[in-house]
NUNU-822756 format. One record per residue: residue in three letters; x, y, z of N, C-alpha, C in turn. Coordinates in steps of 0.001 Angstrom, whole numbers, plus 524288, in hexadecimal, padded with zeros to 5 digits. Layout:
NUNU-822756
{'ALA',{X,Y,Z},{X,Y,Z},{X,Y,Z}}
...
end
This chain:
NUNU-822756
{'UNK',{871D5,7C98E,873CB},{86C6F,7CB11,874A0},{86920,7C91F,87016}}
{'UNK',{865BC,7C664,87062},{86206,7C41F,86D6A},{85E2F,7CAAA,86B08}}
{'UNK',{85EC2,7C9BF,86631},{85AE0,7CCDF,86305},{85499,7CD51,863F8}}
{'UNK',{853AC,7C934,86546},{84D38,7C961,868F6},{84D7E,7CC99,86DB6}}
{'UNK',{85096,7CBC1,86FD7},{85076,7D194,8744D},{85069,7D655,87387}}
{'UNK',{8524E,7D84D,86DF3},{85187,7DCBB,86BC9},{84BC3,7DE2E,86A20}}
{'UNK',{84878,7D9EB,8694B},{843DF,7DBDF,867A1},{83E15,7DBEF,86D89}}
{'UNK',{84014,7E32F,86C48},{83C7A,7E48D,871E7},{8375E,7E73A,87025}}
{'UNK',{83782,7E7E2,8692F},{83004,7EA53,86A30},{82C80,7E557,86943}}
{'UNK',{828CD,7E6C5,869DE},{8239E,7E1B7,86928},{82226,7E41A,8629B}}
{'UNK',{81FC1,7E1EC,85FC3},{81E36,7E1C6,85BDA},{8191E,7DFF5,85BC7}}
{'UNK',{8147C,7DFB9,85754},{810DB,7DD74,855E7},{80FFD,7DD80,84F94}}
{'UNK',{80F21,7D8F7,84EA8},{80BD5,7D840,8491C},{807DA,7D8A3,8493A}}
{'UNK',{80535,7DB49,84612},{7FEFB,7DC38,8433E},{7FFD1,7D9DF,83E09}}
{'UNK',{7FC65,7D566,83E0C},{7FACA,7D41E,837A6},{7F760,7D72F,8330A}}
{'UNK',{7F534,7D542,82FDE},{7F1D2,7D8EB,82C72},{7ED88,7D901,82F95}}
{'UNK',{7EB30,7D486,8328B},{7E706,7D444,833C7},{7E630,7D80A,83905}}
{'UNK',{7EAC6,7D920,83BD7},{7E962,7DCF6,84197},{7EB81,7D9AA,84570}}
{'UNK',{7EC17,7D2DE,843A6},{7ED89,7D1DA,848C9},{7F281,7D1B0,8495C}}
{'UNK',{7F3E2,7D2A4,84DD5},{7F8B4,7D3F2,85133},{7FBFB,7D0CE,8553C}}
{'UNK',{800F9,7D05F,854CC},{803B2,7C9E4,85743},{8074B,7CD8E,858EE}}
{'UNK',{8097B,7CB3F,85D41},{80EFE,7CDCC,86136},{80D0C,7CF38,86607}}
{'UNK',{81096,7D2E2,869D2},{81453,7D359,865F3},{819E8,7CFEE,865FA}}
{'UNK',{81D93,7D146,86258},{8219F,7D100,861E1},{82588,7D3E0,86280}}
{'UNK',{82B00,7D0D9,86428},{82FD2,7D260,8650B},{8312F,7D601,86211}}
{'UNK',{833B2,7D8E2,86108},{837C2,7DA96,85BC6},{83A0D,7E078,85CD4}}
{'UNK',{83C67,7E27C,85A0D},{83F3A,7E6CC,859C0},{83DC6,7EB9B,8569C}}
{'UNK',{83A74,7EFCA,8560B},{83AB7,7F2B1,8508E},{83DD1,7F6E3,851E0}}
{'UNK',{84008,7F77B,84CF9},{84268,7FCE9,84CA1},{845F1,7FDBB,845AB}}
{'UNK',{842C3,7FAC2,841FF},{84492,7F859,83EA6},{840A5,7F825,83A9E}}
{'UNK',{84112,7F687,8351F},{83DBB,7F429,83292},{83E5F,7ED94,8310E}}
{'UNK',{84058,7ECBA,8349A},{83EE3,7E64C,835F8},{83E89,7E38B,83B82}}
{'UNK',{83B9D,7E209,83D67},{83B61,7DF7B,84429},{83C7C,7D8F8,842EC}}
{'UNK',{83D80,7D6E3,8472D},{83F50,7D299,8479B},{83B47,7CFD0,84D3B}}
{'UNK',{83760,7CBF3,84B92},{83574,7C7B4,84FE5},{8361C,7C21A,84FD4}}
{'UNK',{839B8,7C2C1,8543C},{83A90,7BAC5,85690},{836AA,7B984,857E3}}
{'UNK',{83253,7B984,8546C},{82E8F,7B4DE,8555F},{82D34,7B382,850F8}}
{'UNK',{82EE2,7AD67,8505C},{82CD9,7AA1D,84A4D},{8277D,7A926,84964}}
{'UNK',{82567,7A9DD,84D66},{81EA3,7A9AC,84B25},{81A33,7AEB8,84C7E}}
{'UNK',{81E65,7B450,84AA2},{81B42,7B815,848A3},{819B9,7B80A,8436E}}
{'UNK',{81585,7B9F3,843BC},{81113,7BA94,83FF4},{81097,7BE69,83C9F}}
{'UNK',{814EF,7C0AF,83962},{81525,7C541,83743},{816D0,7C5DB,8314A}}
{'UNK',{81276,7C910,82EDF},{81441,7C8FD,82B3C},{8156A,7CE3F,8269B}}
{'UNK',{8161B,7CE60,82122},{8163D,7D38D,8200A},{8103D,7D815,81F2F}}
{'UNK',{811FC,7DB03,81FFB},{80CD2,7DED5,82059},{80991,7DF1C,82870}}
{'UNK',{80C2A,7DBA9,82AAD},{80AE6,7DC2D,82F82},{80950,7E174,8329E}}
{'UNK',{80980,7E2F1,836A4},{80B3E,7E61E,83927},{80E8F,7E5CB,83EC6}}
{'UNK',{81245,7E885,83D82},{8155A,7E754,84371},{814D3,7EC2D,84749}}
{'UNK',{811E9,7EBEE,84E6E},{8122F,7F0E1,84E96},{815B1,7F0EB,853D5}}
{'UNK',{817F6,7F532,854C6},{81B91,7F482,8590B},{81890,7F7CC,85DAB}}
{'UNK',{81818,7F942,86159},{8155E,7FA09,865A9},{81932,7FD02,8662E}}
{'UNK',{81748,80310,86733},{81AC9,80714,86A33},{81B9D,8090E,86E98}}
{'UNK',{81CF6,80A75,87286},{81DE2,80B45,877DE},{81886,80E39,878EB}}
{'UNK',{817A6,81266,87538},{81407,8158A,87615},{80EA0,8139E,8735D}}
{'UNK',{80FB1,80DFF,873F3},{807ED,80D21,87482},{80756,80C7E,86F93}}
{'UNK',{80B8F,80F01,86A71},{807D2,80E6F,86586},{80BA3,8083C,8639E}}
{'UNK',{80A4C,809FF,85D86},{80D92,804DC,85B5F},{81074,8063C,85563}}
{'UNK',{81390,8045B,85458},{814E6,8042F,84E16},{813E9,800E0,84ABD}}
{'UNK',{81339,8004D,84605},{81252,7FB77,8447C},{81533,7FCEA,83EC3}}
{'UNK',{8160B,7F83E,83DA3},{81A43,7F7B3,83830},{81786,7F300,835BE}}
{'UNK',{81854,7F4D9,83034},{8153F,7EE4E,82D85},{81C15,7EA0C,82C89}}
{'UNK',{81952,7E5C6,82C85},{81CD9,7E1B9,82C63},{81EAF,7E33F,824E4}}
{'UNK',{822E0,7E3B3,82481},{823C7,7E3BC,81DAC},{8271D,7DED7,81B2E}}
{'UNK',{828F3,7DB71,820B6},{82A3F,7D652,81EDF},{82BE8,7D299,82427}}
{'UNK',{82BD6,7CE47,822D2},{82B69,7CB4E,827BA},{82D5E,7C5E7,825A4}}
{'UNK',{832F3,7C5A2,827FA},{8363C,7C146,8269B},{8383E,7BCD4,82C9C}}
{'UNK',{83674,7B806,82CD4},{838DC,7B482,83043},{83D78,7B1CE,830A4}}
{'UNK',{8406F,7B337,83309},{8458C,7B1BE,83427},{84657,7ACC9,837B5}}
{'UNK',{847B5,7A872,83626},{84704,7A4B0,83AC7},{84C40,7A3CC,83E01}}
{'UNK',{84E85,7A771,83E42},{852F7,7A928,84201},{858AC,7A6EF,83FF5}}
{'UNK',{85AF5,7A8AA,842A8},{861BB,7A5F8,84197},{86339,7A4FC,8467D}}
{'UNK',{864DE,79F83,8497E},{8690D,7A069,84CBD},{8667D,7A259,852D9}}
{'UNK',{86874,7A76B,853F2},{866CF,7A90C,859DD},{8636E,7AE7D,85774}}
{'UNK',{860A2,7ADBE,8524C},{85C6B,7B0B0,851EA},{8582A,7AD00,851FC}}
{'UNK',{853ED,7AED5,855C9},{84FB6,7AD36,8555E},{84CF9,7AD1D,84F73}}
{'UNK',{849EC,7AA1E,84D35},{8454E,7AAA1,848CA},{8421B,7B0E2,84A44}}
{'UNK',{83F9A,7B2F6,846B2},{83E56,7B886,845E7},{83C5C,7B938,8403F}}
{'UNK',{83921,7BD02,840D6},{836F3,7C15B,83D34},{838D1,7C626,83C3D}}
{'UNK',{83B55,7C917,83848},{83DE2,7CBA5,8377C},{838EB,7CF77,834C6}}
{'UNK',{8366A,7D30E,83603},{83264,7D7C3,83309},{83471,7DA72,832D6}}
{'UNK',{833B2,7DD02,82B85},{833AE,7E1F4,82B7A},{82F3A,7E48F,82C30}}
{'UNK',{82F61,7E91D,82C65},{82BE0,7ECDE,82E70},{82BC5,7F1C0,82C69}}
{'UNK',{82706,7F5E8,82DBA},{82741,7FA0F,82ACC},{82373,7FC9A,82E1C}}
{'UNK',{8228B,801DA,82EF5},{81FE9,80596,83139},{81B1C,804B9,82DD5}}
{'UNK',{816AF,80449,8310C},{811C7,804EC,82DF8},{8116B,80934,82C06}}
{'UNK',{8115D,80D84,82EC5},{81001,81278,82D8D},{8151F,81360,82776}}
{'UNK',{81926,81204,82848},{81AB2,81422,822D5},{81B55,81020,81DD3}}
{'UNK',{81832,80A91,81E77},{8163C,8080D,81A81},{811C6,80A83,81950}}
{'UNK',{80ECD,80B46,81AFD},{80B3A,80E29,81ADE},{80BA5,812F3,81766}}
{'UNK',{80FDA,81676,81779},{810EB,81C45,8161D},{81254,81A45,81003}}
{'UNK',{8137A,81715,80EE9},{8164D,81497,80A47},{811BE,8122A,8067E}}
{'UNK',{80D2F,80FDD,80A9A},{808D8,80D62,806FD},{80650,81191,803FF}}
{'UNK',{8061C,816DE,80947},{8036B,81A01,80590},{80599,81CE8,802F9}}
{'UNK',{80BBE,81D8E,8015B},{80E9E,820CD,7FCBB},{80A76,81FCB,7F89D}}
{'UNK',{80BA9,823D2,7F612},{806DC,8222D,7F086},{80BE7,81F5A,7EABA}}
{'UNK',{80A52,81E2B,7E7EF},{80C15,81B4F,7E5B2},{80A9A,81E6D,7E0D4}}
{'UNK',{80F02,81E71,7DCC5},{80EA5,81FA1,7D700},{80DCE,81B9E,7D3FD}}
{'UNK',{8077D,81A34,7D2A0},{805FE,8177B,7CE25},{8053B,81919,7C99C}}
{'UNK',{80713,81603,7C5F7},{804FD,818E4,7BFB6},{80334,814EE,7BC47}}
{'UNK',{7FFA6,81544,7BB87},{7FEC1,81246,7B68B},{7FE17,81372,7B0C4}}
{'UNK',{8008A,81185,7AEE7},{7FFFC,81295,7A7C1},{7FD0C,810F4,7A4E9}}
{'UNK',{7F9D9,8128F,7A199},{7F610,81127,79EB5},{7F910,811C3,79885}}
{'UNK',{7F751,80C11,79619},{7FBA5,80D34,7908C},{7FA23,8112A,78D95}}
{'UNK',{7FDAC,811E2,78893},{7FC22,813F9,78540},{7FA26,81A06,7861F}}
{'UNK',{7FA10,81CBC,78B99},{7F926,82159,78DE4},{7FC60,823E7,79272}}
{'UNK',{7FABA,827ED,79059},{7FE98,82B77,795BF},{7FB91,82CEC,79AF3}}
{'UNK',{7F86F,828C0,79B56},{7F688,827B4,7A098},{7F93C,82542,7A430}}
{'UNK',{7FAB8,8285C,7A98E},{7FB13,82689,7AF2A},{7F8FC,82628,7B266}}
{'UNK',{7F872,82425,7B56F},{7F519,82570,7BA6A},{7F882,822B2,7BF63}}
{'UNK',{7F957,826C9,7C1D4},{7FBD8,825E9,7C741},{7FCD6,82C03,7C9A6}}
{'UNK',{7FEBE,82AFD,7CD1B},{800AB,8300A,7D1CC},{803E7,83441,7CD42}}
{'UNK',{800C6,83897,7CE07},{802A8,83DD1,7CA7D},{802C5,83C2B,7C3AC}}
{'UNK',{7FE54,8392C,7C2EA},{7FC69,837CD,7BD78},{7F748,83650,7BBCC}}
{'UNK',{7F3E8,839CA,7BF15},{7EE05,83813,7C0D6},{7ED9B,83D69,7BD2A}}
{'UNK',{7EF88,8417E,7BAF3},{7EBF8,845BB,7B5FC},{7ED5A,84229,7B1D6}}
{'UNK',{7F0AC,83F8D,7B178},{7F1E0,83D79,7AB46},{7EC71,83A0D,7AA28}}
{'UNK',{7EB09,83746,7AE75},{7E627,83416,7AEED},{7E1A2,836A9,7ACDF}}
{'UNK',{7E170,83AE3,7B117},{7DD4F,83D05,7B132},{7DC51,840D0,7AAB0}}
{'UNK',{7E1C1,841AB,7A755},{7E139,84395,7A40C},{7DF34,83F4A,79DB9}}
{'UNK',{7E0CC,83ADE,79EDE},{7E1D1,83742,79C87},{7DAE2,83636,79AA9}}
{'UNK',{7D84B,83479,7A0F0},{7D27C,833A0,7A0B5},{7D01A,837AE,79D76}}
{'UNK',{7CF51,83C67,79D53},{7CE46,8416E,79BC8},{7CED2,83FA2,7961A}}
{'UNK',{7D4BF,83EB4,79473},{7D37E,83D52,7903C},{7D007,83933,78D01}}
{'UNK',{7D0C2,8344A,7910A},{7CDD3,8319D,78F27},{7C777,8318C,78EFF}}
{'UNK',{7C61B,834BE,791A2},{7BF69,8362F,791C7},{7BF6B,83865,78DBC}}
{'UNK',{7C253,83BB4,78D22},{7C14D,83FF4,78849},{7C226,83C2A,78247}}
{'UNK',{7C497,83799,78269},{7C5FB,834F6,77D71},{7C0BD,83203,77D9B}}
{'UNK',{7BE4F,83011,780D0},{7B952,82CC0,783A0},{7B44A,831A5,77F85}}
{'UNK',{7B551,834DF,78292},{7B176,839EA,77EF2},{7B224,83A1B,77A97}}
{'UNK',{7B62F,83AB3,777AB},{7B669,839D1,77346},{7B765,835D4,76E5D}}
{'UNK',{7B5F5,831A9,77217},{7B59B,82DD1,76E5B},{7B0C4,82A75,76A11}}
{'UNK',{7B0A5,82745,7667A},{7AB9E,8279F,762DF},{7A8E5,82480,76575}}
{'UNK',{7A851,82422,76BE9},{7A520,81ECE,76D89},{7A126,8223E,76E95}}
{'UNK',{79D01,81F21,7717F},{796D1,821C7,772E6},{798A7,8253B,776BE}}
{'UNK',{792D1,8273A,77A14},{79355,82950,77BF1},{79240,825FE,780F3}}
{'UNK',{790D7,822D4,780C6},{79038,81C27,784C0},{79528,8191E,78598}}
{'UNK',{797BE,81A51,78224},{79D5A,8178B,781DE},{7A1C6,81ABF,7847A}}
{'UNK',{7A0DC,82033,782C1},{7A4C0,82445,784F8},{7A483,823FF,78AF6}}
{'UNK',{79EB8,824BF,78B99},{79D0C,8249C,79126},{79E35,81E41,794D3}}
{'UNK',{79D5C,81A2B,7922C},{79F22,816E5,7945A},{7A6B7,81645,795BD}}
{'UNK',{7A8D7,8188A,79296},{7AE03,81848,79440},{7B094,81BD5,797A1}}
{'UNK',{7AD19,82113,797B4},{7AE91,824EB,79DDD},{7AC85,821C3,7A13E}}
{'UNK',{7A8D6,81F90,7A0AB},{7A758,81CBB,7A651},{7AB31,817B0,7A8E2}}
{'UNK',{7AE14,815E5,7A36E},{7B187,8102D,7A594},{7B5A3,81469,7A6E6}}
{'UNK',{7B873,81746,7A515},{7BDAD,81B85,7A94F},{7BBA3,81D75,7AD4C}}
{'UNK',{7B6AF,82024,7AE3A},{7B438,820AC,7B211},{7B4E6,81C0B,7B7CD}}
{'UNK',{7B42F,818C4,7B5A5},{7B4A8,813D5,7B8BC},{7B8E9,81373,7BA25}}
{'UNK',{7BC03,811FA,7B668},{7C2AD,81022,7B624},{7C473,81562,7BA9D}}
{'UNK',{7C403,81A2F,7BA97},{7C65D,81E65,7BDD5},{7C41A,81CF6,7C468}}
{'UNK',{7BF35,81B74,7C429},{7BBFA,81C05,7C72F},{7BE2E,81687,7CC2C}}
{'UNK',{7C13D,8117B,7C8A4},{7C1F9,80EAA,7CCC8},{7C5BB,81063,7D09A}}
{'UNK',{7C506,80E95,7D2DB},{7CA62,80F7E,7DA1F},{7CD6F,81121,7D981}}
{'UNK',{7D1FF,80C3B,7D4E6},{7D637,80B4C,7D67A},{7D7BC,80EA5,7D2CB}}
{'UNK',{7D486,810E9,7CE4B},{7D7EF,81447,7CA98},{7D544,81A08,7CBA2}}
{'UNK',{7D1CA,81B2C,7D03B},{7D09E,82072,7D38C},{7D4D2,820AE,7D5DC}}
{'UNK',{7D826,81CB3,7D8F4},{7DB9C,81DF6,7DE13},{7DF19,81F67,7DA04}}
{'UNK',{7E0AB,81DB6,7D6AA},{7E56D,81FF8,7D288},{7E57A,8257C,7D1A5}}
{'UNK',{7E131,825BE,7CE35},{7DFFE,82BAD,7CDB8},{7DFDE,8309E,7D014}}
{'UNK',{7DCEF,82EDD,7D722},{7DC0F,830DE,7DB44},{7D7BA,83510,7DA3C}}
{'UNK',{7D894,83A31,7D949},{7D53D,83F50,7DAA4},{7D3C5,83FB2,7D4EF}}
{'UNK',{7D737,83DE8,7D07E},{7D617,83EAF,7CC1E},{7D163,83D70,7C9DA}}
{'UNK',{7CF38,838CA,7CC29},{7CA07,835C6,7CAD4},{7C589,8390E,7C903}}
{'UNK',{7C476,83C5A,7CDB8},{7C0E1,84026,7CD25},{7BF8A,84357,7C8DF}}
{'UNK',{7C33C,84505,7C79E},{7C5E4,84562,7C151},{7C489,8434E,7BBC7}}
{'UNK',{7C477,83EC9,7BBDA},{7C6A8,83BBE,7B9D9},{7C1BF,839D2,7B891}}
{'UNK',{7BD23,837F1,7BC9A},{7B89A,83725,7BC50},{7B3FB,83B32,7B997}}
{'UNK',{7B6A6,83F55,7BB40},{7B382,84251,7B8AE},{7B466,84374,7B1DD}}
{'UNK',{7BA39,841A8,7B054},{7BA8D,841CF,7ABFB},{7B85D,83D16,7A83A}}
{'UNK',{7B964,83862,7ABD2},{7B756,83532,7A7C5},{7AFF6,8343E,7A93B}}
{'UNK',{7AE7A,83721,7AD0B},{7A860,83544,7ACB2},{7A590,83A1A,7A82C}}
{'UNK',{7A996,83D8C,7A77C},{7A69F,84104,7A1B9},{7A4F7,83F8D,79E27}}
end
């Protein structure tokens, strides 16, 4: 029995862009499918979706996509791996433990190290206050941490702390 007779679901690729080719032959029940056709169009990050009896669909992203140009009484083929969207997905959004070190201090900042931060600034306003510069100078340097807290990418770090944080260094 030829192995192409085994493959009884239809398949489809979705590219990044939306458009959509198939369908195709193949088999799932696996995290890799197999299509005898040498001039599919598929690549990693795709989407593959399988059509379900009941009207809906599944879809899995492509996580690698290797061409086999056959052996013998195997046809040429594409060998995909594959993966459940929904639990690549569950994985993108695990949160992640970042830390970064700042020399010479016992500053962190990452997941469950956002008071050391927030204690750290505190201090440093307060060294800002007490230092022999003006009162134009003092004030100009709460305003550059002000800033520095205030961009995006080091708010999303911080998260809820900001609020905080802003209010300490705009004193």
């Amino acid at each position: 029995m030829s192995i192409q007779r085994l493959m009884t679901d239809d398949a489809f690729i979705e590219d990044k862009t939306g458009e959509r080719s198939g369908p195709y032959k193949t088999k799932f029940g696996g995290s890799e499918i197999i299509f005898f056709d040498d001039k599919l169009l598929a690549k990693e990050g795709d989407v593959v979706t399988q059509p379900l009896p009941n009207g809906t669909e599944q879809r899995f992203i492509a996580t690698d996509v290797q061409f086999n140009s056959g052996l013998r009484g195997i046809k040429a083929h594409y060998l995909i791996s594959i993966e459940k969207e929904s639990k690549k997905q569950k994985k993108e959004n695990v949160a992640t433990n970042t830390t970064f070190h700042i020399n010479n201090s016992n500053v962190q900042v990452g997941d469950g190290n956002i008071q050391n931060i927030v204690n750290s600034i505190e201090q440093l306003v307060e060294e800002i206050d007490n230092s022999k510069s003006t009162p134009e100078q003092k004030e100009e340097a709460k305003g550059l941490l002000k800033t520095f807290i205030s961009n995006p990418t080091v708010a999303a770090v911080l998260g809820g702390a900001v609020s905080g944080i802003l209010g300490i260094a705009g004193s």
